[in-house]
N, C-alpha and C positions, 0 to 999 in steps of 0.2 A: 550721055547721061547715064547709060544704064554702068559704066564704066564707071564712072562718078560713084554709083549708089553699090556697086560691087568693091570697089577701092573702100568706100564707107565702110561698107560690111565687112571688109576684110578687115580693114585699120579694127573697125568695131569688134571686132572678134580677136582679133590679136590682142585690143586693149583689153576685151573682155578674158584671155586669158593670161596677160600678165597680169590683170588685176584677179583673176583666181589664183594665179600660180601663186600671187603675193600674198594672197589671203589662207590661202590653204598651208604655206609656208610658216606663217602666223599662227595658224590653226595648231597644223602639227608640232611649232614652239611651244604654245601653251599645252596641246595635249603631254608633249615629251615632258615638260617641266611640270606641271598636274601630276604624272606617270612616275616621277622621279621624288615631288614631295611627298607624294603617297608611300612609294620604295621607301624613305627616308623613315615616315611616319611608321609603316610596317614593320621596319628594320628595329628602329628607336622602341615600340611598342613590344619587338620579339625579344630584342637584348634585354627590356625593361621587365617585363614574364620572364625570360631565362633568369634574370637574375635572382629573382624572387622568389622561381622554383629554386633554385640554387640555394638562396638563404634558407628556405622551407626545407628543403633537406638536409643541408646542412643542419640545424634547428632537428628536425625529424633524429639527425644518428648523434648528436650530442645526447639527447634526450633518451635514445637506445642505450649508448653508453651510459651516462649513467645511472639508466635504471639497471643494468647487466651490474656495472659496479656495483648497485647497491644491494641488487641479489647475490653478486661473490660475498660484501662483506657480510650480510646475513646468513650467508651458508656459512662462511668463516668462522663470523659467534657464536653459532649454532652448533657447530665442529668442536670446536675451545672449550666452549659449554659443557658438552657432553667429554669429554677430555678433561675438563676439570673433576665434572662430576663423577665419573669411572675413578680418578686417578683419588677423589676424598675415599670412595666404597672401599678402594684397593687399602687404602692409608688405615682406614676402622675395620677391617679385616685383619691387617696387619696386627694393628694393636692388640684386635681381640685376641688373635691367635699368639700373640705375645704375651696379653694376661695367661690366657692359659695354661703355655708352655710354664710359664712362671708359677702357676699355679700344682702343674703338674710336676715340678721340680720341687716345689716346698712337700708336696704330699711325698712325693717320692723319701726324702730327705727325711720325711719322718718316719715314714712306713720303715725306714733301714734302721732308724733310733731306737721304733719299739722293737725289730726283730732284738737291736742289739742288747734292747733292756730286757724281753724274752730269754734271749740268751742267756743270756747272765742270771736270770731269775731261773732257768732250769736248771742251770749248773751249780747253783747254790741248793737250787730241790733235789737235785742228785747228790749233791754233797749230805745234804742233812737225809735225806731218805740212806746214803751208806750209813751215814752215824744212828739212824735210827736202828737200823738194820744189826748194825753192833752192839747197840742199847741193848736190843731185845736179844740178840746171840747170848751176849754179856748176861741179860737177866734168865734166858732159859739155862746159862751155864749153871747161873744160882742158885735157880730153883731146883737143878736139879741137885746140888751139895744142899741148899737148905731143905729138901725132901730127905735127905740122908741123914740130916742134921737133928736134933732136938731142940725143941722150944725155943728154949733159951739160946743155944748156939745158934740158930737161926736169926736173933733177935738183935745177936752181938753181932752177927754176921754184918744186917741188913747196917744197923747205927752205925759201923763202919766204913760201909760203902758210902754213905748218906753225909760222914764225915769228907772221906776222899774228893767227891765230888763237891762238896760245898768251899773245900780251899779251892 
């Protein structure tokens, strides 16, 4: 008997650990495959985040770009701007300093007119200051034969010279 109740216990333990090895077998399936959906789930959720940081940064240096863009083209206008506006100062400079010159060419151009009309008006005053200069030679010559002279001879003197000159 006690053979009997030990064979039992034995069967009994044996069955009690193929029925644990079977269940712990079970176990560790459901934990490995729980272990693996979770892995899945992790995974699915990590590439699902990566991706989305990914669009987010992407997004993020699009956004970088073209705000840099929009600050080149604003430095750009900015630059042109100031290039146009230099380049009008330079243009009404120009001009002014082109009225000028032109201004300064007409005065020039007359200032040489009057020297020449000067000119001319001296040389014609040098000419009548000789002839006056003669005039008077001429009349002190007269004076002094009409001092030599009488009255009369004086008188015929002058009516004659007064004739001469008047043809």
């Amino acid at each position: 008997m006690i053979l009997y109740y030990v064979l039992v216990g034995v069967g009994g333990l044996l069955a009690g650990l193929l029925i644990g090895r079977y269940l712990l077998g079970q176990l560790a399936t459901r934990i490995e495959a729980t272990a693996r959906e979770r892995a899945e789930q992790l995974t699915a959720e990590a590439e699902a985040r990566a991706e989305n940081i990914k669009k987010a940064k992407l997004l993020e240096a699009k956004d970088k770009i073209q705000e840099l863009k929009n600050e080149h083209l604003a430095d750009h206008r900015t630059r042109e701007e100031k290039l146009r506006e230099a380049e009008t100062r330079v243009k009404q400079k120009e001009t002014v300093l082109n009225q000028k010159y032109d201004q300064l060419k007409k005065e020039q151009r007359k200032l040489e007119e009057q020297q020449e009309t000067y000119d001319k008006k001296l040389e014609v005053l040098h000419t009548k200051t000789d002839e006056v200069e003669k005039q008077r030679l001429l009349a002190v010559t007269q004076l002094e034969k009409v001092a030599t002279l009488t009255a009369d001879q004086a008188r015929e003197q002058l009516i004659a010279n007064l004739r001469d000159e008047a043809r």
